[in-house]
DSSP file (Angstrom, degrees, kcal/mol; ACC not computed):
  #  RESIDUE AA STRUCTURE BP1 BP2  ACC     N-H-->O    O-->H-N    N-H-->O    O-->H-N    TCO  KAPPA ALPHA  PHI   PSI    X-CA   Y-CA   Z-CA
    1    1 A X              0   0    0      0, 0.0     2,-0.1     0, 0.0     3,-0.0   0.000 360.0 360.0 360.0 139.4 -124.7   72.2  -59.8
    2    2 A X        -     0   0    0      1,-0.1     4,-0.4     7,-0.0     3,-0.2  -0.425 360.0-143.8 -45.4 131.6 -127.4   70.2  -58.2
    3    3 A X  S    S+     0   0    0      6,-0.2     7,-0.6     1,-0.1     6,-0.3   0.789  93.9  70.4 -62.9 -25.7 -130.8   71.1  -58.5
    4    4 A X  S    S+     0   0    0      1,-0.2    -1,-0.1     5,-0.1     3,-0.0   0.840 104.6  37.6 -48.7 -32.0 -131.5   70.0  -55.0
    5    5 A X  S    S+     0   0    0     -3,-0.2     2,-0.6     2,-0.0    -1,-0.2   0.715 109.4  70.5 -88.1 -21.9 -129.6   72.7  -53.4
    6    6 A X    >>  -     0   0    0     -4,-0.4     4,-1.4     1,-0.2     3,-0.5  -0.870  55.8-170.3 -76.0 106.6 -130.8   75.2  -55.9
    7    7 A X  H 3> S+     0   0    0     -2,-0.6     4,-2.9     1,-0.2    -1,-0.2   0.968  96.0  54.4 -77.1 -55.9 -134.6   76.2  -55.6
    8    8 A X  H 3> S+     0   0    0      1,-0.2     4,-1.2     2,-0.2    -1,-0.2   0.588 111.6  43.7 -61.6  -3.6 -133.8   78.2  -59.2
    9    9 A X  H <> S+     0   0    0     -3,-0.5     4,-2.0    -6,-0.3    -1,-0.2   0.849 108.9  53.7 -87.1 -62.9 -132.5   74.9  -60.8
   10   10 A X  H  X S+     0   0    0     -4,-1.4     4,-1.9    -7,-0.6    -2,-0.2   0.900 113.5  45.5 -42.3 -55.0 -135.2   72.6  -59.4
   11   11 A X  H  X S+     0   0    0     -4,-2.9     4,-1.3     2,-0.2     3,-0.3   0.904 113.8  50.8 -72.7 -49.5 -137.7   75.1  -61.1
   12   12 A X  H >< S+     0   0    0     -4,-1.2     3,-1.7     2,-0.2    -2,-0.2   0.876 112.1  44.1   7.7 -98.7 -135.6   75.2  -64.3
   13   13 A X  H >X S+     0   0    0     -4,-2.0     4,-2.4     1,-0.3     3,-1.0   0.677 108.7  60.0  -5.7 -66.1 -135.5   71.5  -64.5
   14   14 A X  H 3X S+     0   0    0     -4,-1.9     4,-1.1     1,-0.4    -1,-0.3   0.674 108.3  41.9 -62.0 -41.5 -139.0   71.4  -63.8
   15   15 A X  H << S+     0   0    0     -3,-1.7    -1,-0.4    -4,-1.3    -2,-0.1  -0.531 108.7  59.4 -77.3  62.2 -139.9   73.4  -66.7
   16   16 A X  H X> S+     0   0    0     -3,-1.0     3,-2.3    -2,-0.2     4,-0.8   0.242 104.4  50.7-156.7 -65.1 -137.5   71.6  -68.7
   17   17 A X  H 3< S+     0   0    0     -4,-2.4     3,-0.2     1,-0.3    -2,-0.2   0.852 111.2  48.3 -67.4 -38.1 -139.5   68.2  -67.9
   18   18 A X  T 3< S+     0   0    0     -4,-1.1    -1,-0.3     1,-0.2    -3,-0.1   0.421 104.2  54.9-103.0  31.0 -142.8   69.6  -68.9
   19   19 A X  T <4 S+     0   0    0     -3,-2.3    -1,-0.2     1,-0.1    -2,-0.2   0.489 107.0  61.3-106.4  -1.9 -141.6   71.3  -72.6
   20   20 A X  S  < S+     0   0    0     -4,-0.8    -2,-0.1    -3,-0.2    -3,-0.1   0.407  87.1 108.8 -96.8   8.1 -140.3   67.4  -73.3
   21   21 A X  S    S-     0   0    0      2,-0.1    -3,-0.0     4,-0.1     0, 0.0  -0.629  74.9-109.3 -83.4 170.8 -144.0   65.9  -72.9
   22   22 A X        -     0   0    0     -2,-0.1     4,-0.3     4,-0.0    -1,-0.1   0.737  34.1 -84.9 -82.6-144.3 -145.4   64.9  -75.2
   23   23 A X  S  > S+     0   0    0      3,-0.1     4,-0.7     2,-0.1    -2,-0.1   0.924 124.3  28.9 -86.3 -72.2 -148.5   66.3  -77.1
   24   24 A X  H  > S+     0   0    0      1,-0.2     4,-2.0     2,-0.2     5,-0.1   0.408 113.5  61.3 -64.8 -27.6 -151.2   65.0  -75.1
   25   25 A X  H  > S+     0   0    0      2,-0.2     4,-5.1     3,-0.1    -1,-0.2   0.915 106.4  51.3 -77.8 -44.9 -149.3   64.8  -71.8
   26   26 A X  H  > S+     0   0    0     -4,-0.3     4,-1.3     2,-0.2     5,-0.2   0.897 103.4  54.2 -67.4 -25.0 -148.9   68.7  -72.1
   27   27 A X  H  X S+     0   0    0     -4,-0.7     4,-2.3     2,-0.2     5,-0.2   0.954 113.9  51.6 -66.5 -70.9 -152.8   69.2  -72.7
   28   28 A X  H  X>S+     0   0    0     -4,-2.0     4,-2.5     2,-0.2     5,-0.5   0.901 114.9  36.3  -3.3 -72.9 -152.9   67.1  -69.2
   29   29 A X  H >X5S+     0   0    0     -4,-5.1     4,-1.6     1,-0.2     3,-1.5   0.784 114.8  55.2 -70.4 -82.5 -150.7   69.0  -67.3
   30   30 A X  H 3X5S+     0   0    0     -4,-1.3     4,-2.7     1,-0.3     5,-0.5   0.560 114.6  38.0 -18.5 -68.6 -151.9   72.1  -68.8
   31   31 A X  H >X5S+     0   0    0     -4,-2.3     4,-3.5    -5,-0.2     3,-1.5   0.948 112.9  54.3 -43.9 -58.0 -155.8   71.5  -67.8
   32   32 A X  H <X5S+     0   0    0     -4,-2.5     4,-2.6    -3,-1.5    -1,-0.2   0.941 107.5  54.7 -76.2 -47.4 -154.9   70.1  -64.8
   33   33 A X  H 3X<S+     0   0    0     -4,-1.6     4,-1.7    -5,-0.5    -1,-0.3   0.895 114.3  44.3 -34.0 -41.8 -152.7   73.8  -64.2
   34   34 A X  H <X S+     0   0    0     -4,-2.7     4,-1.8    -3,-1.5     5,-0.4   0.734 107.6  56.0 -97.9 -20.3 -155.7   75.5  -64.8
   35   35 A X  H  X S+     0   0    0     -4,-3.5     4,-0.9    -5,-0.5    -1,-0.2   0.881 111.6  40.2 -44.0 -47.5 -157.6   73.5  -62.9
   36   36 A X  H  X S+     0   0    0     -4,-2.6     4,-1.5    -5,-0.2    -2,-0.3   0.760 114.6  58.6 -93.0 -35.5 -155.6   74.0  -59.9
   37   37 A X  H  X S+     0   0    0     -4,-1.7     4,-2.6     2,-0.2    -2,-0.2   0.792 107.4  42.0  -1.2 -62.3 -155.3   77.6  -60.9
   38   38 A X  H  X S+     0   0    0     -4,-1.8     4,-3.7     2,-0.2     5,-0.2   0.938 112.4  55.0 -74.8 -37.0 -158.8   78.5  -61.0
   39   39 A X  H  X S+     0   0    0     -4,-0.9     4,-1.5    -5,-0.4     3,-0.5   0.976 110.6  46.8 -49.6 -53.3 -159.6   76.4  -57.7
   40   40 A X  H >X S+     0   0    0     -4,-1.5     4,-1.8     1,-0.3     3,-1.4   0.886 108.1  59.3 -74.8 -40.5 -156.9   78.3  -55.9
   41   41 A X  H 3X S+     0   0    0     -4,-2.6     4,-2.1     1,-0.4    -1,-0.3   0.818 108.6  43.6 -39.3 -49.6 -158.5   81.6  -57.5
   42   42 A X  H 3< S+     0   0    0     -4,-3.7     4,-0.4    -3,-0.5    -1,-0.4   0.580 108.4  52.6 -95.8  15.6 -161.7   81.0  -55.9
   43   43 A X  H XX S+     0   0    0     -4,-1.5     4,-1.5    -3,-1.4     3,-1.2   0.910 114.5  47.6 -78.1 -36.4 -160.7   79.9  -52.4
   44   44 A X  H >X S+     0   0    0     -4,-1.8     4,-2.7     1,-0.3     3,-1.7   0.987 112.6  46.0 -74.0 -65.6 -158.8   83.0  -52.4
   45   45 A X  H 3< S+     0   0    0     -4,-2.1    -1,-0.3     1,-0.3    -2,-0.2   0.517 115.1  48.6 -66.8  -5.5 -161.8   85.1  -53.8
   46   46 A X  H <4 S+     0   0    0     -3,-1.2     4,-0.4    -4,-0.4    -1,-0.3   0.294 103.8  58.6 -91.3 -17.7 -164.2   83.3  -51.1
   47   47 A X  H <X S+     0   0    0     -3,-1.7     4,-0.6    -4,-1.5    -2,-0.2   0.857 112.6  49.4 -84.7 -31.4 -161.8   84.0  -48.3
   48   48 A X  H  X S+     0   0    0     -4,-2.7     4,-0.5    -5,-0.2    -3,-0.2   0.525 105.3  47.2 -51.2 -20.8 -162.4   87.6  -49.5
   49   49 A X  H  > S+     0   0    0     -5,-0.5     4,-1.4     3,-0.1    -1,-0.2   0.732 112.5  52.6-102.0 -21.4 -165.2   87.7  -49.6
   50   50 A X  H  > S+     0   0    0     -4,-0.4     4,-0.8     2,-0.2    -2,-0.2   0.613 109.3  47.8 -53.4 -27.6 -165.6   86.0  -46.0
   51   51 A X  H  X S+     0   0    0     -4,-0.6     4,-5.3     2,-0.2    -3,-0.1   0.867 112.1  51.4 -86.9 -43.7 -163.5   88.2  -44.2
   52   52 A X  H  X S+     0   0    0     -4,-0.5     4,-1.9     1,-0.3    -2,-0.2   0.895 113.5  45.7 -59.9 -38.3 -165.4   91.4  -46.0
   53   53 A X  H  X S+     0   0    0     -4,-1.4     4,-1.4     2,-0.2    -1,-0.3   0.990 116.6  50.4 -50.6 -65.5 -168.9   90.0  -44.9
   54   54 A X  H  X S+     0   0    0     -4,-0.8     4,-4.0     2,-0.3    -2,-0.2   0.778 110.9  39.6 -28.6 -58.0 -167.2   89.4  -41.6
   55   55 A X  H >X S+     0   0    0     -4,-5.3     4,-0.9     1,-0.2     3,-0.6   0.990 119.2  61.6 -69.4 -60.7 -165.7   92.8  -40.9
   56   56 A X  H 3X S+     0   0    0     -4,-1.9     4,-0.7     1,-0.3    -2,-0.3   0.461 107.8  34.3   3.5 -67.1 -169.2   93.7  -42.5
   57   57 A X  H 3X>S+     0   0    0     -4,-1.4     4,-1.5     2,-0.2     5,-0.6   0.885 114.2  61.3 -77.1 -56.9 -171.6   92.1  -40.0
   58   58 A X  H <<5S+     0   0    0     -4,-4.0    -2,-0.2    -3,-0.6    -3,-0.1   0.645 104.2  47.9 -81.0  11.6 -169.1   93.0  -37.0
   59   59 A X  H  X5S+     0   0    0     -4,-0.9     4,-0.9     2,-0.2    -1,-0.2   0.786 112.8  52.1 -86.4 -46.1 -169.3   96.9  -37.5
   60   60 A X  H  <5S+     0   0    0     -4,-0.7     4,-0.3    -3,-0.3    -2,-0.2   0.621 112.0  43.3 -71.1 -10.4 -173.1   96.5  -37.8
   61   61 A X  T  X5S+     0   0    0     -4,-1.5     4,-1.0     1,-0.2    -1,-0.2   0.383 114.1  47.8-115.5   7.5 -173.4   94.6  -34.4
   62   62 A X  H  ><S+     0   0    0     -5,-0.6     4,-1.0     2,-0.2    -2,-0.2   0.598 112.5  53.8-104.3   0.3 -170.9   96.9  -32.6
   63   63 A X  H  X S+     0   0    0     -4,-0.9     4,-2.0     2,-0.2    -3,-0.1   0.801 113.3  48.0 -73.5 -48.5 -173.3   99.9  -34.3
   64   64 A X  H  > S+     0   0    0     -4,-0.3     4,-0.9    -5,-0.2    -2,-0.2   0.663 107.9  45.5 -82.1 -21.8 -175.8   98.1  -32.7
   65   65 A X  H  X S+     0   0    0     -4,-1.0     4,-1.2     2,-0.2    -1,-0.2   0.882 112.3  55.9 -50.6 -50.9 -174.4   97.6  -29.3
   66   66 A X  H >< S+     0   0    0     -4,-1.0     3,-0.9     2,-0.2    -2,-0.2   0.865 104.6  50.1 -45.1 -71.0 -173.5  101.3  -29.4
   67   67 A X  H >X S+     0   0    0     -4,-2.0     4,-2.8     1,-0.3     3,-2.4   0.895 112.4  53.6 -50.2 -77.8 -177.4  102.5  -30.1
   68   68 A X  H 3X S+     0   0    0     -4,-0.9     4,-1.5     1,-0.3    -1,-0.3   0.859 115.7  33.1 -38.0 -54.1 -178.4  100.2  -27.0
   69   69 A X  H <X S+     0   0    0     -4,-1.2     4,-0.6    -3,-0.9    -1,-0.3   0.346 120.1  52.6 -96.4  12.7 -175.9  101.7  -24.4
   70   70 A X  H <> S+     0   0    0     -3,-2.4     4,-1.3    -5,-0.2    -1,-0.3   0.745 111.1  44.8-113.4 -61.6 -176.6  104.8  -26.2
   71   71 A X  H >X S+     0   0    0     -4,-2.8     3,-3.4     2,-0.2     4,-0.5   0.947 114.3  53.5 -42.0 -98.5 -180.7  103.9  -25.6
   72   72 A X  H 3< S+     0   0    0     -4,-1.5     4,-0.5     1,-0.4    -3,-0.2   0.466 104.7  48.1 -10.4 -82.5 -179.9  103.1  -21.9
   73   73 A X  H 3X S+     0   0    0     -4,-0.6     4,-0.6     2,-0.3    -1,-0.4   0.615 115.1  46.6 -60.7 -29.1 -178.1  106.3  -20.7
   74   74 A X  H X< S+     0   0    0     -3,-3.4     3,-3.1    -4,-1.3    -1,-0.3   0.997 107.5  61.3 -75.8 -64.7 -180.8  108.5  -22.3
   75   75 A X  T 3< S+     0   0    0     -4,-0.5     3,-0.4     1,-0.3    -2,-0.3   0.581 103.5  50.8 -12.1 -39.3 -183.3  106.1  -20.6
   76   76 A X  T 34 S+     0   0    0     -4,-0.5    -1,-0.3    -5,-0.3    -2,-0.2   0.650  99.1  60.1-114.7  17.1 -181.9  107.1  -17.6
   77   77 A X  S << S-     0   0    0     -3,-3.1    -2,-0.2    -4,-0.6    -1,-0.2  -0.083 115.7-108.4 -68.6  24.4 -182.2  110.4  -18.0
   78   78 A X        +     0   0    0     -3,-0.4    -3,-0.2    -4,-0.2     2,-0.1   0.956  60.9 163.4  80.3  48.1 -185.8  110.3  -18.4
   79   79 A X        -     0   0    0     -5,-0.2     2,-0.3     2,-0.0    -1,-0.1  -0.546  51.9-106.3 -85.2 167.6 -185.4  111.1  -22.7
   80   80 A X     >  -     0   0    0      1,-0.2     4,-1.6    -2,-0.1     5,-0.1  -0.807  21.4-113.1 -97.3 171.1 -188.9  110.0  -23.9
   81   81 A X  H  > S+     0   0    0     -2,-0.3     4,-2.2     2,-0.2     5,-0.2   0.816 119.3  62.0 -65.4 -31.3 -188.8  106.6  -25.9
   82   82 A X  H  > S+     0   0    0      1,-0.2     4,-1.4     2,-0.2     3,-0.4   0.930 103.3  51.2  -4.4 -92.5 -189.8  108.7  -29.0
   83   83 A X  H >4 S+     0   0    0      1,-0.2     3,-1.8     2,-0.2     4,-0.3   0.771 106.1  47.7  10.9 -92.9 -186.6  110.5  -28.6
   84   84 A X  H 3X S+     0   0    0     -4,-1.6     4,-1.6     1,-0.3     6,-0.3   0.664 110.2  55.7 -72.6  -8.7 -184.2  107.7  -28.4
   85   85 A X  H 3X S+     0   0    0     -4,-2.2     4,-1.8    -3,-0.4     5,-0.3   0.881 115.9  39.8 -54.9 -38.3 -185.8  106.1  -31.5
   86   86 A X  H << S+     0   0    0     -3,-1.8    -1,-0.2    -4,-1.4    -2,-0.2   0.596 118.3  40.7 -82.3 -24.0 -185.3  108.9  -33.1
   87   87 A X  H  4 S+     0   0    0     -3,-0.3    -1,-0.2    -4,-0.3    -2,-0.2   0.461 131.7  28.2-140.6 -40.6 -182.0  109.9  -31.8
   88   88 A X  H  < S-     0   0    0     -4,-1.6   -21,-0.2     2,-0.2    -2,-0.2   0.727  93.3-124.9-109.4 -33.8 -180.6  105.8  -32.1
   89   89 A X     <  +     0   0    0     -4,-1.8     2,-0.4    -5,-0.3    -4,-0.2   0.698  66.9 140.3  85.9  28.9 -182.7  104.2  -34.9
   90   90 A X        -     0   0    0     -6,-0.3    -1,-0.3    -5,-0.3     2,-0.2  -0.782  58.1-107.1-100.1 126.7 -183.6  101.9  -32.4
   91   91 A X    >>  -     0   0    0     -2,-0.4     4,-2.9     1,-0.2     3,-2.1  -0.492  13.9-129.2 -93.6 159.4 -187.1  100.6  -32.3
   92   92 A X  H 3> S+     0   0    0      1,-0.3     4,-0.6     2,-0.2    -1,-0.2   0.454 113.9  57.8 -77.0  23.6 -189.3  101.7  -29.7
   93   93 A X  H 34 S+     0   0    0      2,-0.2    -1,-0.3     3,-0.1     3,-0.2   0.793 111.8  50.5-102.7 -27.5 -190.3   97.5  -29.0
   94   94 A X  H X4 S+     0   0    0     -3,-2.1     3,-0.7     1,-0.3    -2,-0.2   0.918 111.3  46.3 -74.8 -29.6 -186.2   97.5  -28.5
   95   95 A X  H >< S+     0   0    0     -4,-2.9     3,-0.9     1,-0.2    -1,-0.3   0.841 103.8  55.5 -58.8 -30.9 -186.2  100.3  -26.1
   96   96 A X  T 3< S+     0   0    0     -4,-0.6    -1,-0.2    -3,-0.2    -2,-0.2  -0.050 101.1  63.7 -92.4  15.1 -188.9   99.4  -23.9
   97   97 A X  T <         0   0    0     -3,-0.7    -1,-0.2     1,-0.0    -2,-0.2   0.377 360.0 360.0-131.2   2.2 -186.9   95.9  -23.3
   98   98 A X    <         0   0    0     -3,-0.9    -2,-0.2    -4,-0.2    -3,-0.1   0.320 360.0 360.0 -90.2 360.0 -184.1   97.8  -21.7
């Protein structure tokens, strides 16, 4: 059977060709495996850590949207700015600029 048509042949094969290098060729390929190994390890572990920053940040500026419209509606029931500092975490420079 062909390997072409076979994915499990082709891979076969493929280890086949690199347990017939040579001494020096296999330290090659080898480094170069773990080379490419490790790279792919950290982009994976820096797109993880990208998204989690991500999600991170966009919970803390929808927290912070919230606390504003939060601010507002007390604001217009006449709450005192005290209050909604207290009530939002909001500081009183941010209340007094709605």
């Amino acid at each position: 059977m062909l390997a072409r048509g076979n994915p499990v042949m082709a891979k076969a094969n493929k280890v086949m060709d690199i347990f017939y290098l040579d001494e020096q060729e296999r330290r090659r390929y080898e480094a170069a495996w773990e080379y490419e190994s490790d790279r792919l390890s950290m982009i994976s572990e820096s797109e993880q850590k990208g998204l989690e920053r991500g999600k991170s940040l966009g919970l803390a500026e929808g927290s912070h949207q919230k606390a504003l419209e939060t601010a507002r509606l007390m604001l217009q029931h006449d709450y005192p700015v005290a209050e909604i500092c207290l009530m939002t975490g909001l500081s009183p420079a941010e209340v007094e600029t709605l």
